[in-house]
C-alpha positions in Angstrom: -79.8 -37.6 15.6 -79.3 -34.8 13.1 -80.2 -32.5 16.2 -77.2 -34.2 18.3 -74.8 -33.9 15.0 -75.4 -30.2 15.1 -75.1 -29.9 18.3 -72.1 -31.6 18.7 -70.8 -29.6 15.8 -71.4 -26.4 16.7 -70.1 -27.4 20.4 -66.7 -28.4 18.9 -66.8 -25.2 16.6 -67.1 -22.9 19.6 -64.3 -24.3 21.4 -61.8 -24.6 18.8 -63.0 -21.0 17.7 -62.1 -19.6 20.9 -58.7 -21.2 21.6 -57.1 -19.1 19.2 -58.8 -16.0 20.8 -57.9 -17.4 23.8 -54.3 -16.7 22.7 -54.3 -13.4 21.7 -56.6 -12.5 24.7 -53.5 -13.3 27.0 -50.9 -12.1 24.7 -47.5 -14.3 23.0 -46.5 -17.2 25.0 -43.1 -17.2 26.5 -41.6 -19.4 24.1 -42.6 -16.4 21.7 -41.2 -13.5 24.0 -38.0 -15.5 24.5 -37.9 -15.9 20.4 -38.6 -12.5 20.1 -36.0 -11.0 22.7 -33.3 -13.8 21.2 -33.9 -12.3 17.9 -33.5 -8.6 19.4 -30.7 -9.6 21.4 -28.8 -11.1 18.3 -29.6 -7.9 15.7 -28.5 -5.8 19.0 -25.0 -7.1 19.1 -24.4 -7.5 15.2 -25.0 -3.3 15.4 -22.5 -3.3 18.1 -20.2 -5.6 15.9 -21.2 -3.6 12.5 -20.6 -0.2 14.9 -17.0 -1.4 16.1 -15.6 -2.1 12.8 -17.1 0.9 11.4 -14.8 3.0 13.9 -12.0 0.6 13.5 -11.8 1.5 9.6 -12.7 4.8 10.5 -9.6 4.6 12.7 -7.9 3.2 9.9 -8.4 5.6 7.0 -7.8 8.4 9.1 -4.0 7.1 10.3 -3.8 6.5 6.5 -5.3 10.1 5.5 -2.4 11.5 8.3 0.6 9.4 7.0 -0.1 10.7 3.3 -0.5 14.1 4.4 3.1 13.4 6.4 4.8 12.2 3.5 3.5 14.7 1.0 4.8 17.1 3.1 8.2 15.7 3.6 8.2 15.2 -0.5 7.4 18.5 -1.0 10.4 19.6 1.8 13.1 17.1 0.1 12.0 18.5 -3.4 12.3 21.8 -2.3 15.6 21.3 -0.5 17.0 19.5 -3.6 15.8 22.6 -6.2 18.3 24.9 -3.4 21.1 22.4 -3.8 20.7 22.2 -7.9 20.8 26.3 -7.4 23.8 26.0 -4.8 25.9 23.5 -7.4 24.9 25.6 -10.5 26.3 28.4 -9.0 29.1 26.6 -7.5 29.9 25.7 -11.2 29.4 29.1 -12.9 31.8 30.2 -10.1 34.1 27.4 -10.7 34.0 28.1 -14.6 34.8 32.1 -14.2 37.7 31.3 -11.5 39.4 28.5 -14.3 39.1 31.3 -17.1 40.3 34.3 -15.5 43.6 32.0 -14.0 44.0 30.8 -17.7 43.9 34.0 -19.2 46.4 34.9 -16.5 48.3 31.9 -17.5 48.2 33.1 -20.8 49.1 36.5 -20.7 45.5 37.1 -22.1 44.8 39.7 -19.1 40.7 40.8 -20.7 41.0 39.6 -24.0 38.9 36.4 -23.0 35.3 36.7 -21.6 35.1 35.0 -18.5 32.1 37.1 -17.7 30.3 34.5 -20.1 32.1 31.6 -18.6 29.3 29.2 -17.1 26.4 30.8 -19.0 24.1 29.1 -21.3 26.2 30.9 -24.3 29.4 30.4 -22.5 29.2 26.3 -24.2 30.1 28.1 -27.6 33.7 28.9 -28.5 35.0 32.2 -27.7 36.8 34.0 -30.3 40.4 33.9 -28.7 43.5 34.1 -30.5 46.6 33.9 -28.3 49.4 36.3 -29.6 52.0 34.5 -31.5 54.9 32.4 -30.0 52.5 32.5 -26.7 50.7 29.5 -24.6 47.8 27.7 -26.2 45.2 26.2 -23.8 46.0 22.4 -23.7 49.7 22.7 -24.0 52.0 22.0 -21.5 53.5 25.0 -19.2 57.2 25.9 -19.5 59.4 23.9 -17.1 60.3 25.0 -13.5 64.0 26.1 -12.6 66.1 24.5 -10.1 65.7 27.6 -7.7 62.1 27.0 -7.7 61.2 29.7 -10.3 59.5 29.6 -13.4 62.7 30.6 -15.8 61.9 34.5 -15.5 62.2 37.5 -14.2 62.7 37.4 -10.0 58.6 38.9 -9.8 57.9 34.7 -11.3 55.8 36.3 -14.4 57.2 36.5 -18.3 57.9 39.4 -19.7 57.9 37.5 -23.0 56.5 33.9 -24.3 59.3 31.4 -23.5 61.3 30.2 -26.3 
């Protein structure tokens, strides 16, 4: 009986020894292959997935890198067109100041004793040292009035040959 209980033993140990050699003998079952290419298959099309948003933000930040470039460049046009319209109106004003000083020193009989030269220069903001001869026009006051005839009350050239009275 001992003899039988080893026997049948050892019997049972040799054929559930070599069913799980039996397995590897013949390779994965297809339950295992289909697990396995399922897995594959899924890790395939999340690199596919990973690899088409990849080039969709690739996409992206390069539109994004372009526009910037675009609209620093345009900034950097409008800045440099509006420094060439400061330097147009600056010297639209200089010009402006010279022409108002040299038709009031006409005005006022002046003739070179004011410096327009300096008129719309930084030092041109100071007072000038003008003294209009005596009995003549002072800047701000109002000009002598105009005949009927359509002359200024002088001589037939239309200049004074003296301050009016």
């Amino acid at each position: 009986m001992i003899r039988q209980r080893i026997a049948v033993s050892a019997l049972a140990l040799v054929v559930l020894g070599a069913v799980p050699a039996q397995a590897q003998i013949f390779g994965p079952s297809r339950e295992e292959q289909e697990a396995a290419r399922a897995h594959e298959d899924g890790q395939d099309s999340a690199i596919a997935q990973q690899g088409d948003r990849l080039r969709l933000l690739e996409d992206r930040v390069r539109g994004l890198t372009d526009s910037l470039a675009r609209a620093t460049g345009q900034n950097e046009e409008l800045n440099h067109q509006i420094a060439q319209q400061n330097q147009k109106i600056d010297s639209m004003q200089r010009d402006f100041a010279y022409r108002l000083c040299t038709l009031s020193a006409q005005q006022l009989g002046a003739g070179d004793a004011m410096n327009c030269a300096a008129t719309g220069t930084p030092s041109a903001g100071q007072q000038q040292s003008y003294a209009p001869p005596q009995g003549g026009m002072r800047p701000g006051a109002p000009l002598p009035p105009i005949d009927a005839t359509g002359g200024n009350g002088g001589p037939p050239g239309g200049g004074f040959t003296s301050a009016p009275p």
